[in-house]
C-alpha positions in Angstrom: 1.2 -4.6 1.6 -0.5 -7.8 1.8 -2.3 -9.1 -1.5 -4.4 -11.9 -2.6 -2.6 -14.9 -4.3 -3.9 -16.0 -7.9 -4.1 -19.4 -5.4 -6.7 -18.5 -3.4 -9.0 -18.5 -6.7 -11.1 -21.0 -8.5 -11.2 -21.1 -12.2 -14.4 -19.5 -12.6 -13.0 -16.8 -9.7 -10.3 -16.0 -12.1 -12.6 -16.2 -15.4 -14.4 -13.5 -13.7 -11.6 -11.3 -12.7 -9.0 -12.0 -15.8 -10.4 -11.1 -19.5 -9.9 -12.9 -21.8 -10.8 -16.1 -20.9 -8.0 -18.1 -23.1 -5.7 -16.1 -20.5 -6.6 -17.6 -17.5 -6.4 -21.3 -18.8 -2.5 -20.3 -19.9 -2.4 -18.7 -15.8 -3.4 -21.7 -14.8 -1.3 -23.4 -16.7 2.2 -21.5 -15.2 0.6 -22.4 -12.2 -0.3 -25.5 -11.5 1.6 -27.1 -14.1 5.0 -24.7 -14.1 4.6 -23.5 -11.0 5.1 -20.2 -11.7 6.6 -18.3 -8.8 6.1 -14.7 -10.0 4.6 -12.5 -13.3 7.9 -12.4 -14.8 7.8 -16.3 -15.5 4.9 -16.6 -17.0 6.2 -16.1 -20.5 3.5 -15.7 -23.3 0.9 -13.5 -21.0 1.4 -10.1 -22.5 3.4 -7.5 -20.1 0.2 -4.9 -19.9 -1.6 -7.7 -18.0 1.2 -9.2 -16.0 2.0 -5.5 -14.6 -1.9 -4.9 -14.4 -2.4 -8.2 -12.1 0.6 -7.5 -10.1 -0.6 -4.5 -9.0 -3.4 -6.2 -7.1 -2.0 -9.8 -6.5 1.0 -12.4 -6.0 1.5 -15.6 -7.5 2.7 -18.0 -4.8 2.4 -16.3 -1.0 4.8 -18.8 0.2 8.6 -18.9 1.0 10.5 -21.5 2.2 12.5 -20.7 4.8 13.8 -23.8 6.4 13.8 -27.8 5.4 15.0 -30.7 6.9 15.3 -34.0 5.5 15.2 -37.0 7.7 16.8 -40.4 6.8 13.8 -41.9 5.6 13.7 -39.6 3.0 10.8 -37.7 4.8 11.2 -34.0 4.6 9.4 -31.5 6.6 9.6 -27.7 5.3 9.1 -24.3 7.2 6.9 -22.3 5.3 6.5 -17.9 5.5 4.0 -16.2 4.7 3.4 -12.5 3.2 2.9 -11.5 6.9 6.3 -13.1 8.2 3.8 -16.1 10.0 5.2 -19.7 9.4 3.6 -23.1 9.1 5.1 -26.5 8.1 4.2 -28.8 6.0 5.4 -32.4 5.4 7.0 -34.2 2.1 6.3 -38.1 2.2 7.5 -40.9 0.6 5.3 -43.8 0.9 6.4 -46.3 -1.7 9.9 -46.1 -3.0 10.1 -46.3 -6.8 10.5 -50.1 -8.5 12.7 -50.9 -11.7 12.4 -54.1 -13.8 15.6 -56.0 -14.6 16.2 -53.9 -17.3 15.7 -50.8 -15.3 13.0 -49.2 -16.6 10.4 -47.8 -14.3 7.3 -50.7 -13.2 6.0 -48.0 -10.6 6.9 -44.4 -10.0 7.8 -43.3 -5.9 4.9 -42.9 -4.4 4.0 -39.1 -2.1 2.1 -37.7 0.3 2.1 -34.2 1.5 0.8 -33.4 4.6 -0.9 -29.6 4.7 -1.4 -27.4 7.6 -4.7 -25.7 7.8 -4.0 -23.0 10.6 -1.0 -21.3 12.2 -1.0 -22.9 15.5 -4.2 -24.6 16.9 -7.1 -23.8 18.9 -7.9 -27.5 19.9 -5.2 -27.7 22.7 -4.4 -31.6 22.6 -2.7 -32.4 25.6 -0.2 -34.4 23.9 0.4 -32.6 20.7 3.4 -29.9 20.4 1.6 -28.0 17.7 -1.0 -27.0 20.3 1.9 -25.4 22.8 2.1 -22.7 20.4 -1.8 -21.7 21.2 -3.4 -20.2 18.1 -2.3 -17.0 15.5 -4.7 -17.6 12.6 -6.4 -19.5 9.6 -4.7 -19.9 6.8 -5.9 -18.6 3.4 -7.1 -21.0 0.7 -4.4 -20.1 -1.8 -2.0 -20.6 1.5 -3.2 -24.2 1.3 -3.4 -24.6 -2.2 0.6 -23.1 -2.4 1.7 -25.6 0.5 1.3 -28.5 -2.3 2.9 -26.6 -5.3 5.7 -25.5 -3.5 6.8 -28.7 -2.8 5.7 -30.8 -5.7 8.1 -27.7 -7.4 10.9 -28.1 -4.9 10.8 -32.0 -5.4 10.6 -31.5 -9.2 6.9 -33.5 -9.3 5.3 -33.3 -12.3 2.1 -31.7 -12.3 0.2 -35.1 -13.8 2.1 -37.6 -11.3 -0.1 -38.5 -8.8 -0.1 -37.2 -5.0 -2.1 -37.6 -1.9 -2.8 -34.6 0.2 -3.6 -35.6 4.0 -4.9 -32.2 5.7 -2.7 -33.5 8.9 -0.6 -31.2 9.6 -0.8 -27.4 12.1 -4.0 -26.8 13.1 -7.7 -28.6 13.1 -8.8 -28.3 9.3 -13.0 -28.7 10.2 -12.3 -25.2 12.5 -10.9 -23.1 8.9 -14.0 -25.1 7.2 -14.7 -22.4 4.4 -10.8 -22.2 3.3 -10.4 -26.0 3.5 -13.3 -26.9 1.2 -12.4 -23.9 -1.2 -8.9 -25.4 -1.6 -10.2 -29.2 -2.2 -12.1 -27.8 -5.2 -9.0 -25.8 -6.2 -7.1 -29.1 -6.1 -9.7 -31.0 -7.7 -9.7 -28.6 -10.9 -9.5 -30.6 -14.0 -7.2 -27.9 -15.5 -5.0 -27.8 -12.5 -3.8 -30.5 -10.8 -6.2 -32.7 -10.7 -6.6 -34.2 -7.7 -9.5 -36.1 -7.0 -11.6 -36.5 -3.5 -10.3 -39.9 -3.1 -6.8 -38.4 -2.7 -7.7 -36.2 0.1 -7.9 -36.6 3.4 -9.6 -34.4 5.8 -8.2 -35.4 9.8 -10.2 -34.0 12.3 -10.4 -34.3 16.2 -13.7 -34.5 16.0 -15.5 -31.6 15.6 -18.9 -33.3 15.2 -21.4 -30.6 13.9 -18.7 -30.0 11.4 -18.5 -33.0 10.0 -21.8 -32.9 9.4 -21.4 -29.5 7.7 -18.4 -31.2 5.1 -20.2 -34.3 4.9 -23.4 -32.1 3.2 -20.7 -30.8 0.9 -20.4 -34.3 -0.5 -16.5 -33.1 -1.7 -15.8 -37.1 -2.2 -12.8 -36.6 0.5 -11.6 -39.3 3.0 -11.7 -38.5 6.8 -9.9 -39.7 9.5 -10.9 -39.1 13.2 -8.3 -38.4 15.8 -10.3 -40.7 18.4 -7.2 -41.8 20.7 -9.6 -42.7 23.5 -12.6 -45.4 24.1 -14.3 -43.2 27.3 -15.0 -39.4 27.4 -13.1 -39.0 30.5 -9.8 -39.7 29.0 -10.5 -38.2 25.7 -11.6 -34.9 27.5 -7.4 -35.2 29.7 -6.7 -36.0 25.9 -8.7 -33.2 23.9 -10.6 -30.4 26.1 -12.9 -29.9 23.5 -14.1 -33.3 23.5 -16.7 -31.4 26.1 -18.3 -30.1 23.4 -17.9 -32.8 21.1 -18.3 -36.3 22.5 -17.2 -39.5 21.5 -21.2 -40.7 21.0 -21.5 -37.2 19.1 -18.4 -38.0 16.7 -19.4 -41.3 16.4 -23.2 -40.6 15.1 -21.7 -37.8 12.7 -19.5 -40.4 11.3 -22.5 -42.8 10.5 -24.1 -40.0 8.9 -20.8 -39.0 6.8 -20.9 -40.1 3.2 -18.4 -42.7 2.2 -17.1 -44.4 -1.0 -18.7 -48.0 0.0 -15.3 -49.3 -1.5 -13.8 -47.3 0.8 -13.6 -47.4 5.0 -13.6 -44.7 7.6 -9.9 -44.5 9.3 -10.1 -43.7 13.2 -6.6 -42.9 14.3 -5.7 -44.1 17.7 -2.9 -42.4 19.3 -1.6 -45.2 22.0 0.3 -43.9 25.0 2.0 -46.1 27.8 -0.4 -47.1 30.2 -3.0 -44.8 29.4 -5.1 -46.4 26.5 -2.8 -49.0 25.6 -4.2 -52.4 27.1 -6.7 -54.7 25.9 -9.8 -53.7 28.2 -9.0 -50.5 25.8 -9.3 -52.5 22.3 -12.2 -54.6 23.6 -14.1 -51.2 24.3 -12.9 -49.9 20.5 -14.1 -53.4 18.9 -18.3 -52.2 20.8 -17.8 -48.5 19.7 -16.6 -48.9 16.3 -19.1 -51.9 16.1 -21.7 -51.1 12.4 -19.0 -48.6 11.0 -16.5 -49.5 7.8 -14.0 -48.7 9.7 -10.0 -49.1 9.8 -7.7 -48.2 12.9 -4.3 -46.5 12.5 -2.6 -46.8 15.8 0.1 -44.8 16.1 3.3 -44.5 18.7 3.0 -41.2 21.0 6.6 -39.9 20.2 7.8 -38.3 23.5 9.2 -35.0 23.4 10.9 -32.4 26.1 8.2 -31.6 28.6 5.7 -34.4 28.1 4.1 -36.5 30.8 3.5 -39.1 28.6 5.1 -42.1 27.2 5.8 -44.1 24.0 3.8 -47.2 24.1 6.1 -51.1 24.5 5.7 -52.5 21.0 4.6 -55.9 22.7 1.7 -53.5 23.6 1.0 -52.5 20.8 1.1 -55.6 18.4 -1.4 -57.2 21.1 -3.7 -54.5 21.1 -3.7 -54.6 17.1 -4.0 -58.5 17.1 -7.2 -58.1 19.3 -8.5 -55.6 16.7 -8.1 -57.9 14.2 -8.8 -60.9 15.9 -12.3 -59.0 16.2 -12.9 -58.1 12.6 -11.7 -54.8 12.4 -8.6 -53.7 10.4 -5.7 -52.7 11.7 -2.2 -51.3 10.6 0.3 -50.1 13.0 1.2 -46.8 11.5 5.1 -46.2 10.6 6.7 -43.1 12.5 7.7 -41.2 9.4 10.7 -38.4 9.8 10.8 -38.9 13.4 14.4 -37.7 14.1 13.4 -34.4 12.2 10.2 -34.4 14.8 7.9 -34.2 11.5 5.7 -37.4 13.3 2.4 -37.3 14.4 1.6 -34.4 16.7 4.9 -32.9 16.2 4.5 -30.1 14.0 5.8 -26.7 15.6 8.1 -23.9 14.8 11.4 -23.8 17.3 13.9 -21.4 16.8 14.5 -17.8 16.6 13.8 -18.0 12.8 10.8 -19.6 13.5 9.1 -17.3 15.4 6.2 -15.5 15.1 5.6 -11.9 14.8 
């Protein structure tokens, strides 16, 4: 039998379902700062109420079932859920801790977790590997919310260190709308883990009237736009559903999209040999990006079996950013992160028999 997980629930949800009160600030407490995987370790709720809850709901619907740990210390985890589905999600380190000359800590490690939103993905990205896998379904809130206390518990990351959530991961988070904005305010509870707006980032492909939807939620989130191409033509052989949703479309959405004014728009660029990769290319992102805060992330395509496409010449690449910059927009050249464990960019996607999906 499938049952809700105490995840999927705000605060006030759970001050409405769990009497008394003072109870549900100690639930919260096993579990988002012990992360509590069941009843039985949450120690000083009284049995009466641990059997009566766990009649009608789990703690954590997650299991891992599979990690892999890449040389950079990136580690990307298979995830299963209550139905037997599986999802990944992605443990980064982006700044590795620094010691003083007596050793004692100046600045903790620094993480990022990327979440998956969906199992699988409707969007159908011609270069993406997630999309292969066509779509199964939405996740649950509480699936997103356990994605990031599973592995802050399985990395032993203390509930009050800082993290950074990117929604990058399975699926396009602006098509599970009502799920994704239900987990930012779970992460964002005070009592919880406390993660503010500014440490989340929504990526989306561009669904335009969507973005209008979050951006009227004024969460206080980041978002990133999966732009890859400067003409519809090629975004359309990139992203089918840039039919519906336009570069002009995405880029008037944006405009409208409230943002930190400390803080820029990032527009990922996906650069792929020979296809959006030379200079005609930049000087055509320099006019559409032109009266936008915006930065651009271009990223290597990493190749994989099947694909008709190519990973860009770095000479390429460090021109095509130069130009950028040259131009007065900013620029990084993103690192591939856990490529040899294929956790990169549009790499996401269940492969063996363990992995797949019932």
């Amino acid at each position: 039998m499938i049952k809700p997980s105490l995840l999927d629930f705000t605060k006030k949800e759970l001050l409405d379902l769990i009497k008394p009160s003072f109870r549900v600030n100690q639930i919260f407490g096993w579990l988002y700062h012990q992360y509590a995987e069941s009843f039985d370790d949450m120690k000083n709720i009284p049995k009466t109420l641990k059997e009566e809850l766990a009649e009608k709901y789990i703690v954590n619907p997650l299991t891992i079932v599979k990690k892999e740990k890449s040389s950079d210390g990136t580690i990307k985890y298979l995830l299963q859920m209550q139905d037997s589905k599986t999802m990944e999600a992605v443990w980064l380190k982006m700044k590795d801790i620094q010691l003083d000359e007596n050793g004692e800590v100046i600045q903790e490690a620094k993480y990022t977790i990327c979440v998956s939103t969906q199992v699988g993905c409707k969007v159908g990205c011609s270069f993406c590997l997630t999309a292969k896998g066509g779509f199964t379904r939405d996740l649950t809130a509480g699936e997103i919310v356990a994605q990031v206390v599973t592995l802050k518990r399985d990395n032993h990351h203390k509930h009050n260190r800082k993290i950074n959530i990117v929604y990058m991961g399975m699926g396009e988070p602006l098509d599970n709308l009502e799920n994704l904005t239900k987990a930012i305010e779970i992460f964002k509870e005070d009592d919880g883990l406390c993660i503010s707006g500014k440490r989340q980032t929504v990526s989306t492909s561009g669904l335009s009237t969507k973005i209008d939807k979050l951006g009227e939620m004024d969460l206080g989130v980041h978002i990133a736009i999966s732009l890859h191409a400067v003409d519809d033509e090629l975004r359309t052989e990139l992203i089918p559903m840039n039919k519906a949703h336009n570069i002009s479309s995405i880029i008037e959405a944006v405009k409208r999209f409230p943002i930190d004014t400390r803080k820029r728009v990032m527009f990922e660029y996906l650069v792929i040999k020979n296809k959006n990769d030379d200079l005609a290319s930049a000087k055509k992102l320099v006019r559409l990006l032109s009266g936008i805060k915006a930065k651009v992330n271009l990223i290597y395509f990493n190749p994989y079996p099947g694909t008709d496409y190519d990973r860009p010449n770095k000479d390429d690449m460090i021109a095509f950013q130069e130009y950028l910059i040259k131009h007065g927009l900013l620029c990084t050249i993103r690192d591939s992160k856990g490529i040899d464990i294929s956790a990169a960019c549009g790499q996401l996607k269940e492969k063996d028999g363990i992995h797949k999906r019932s």
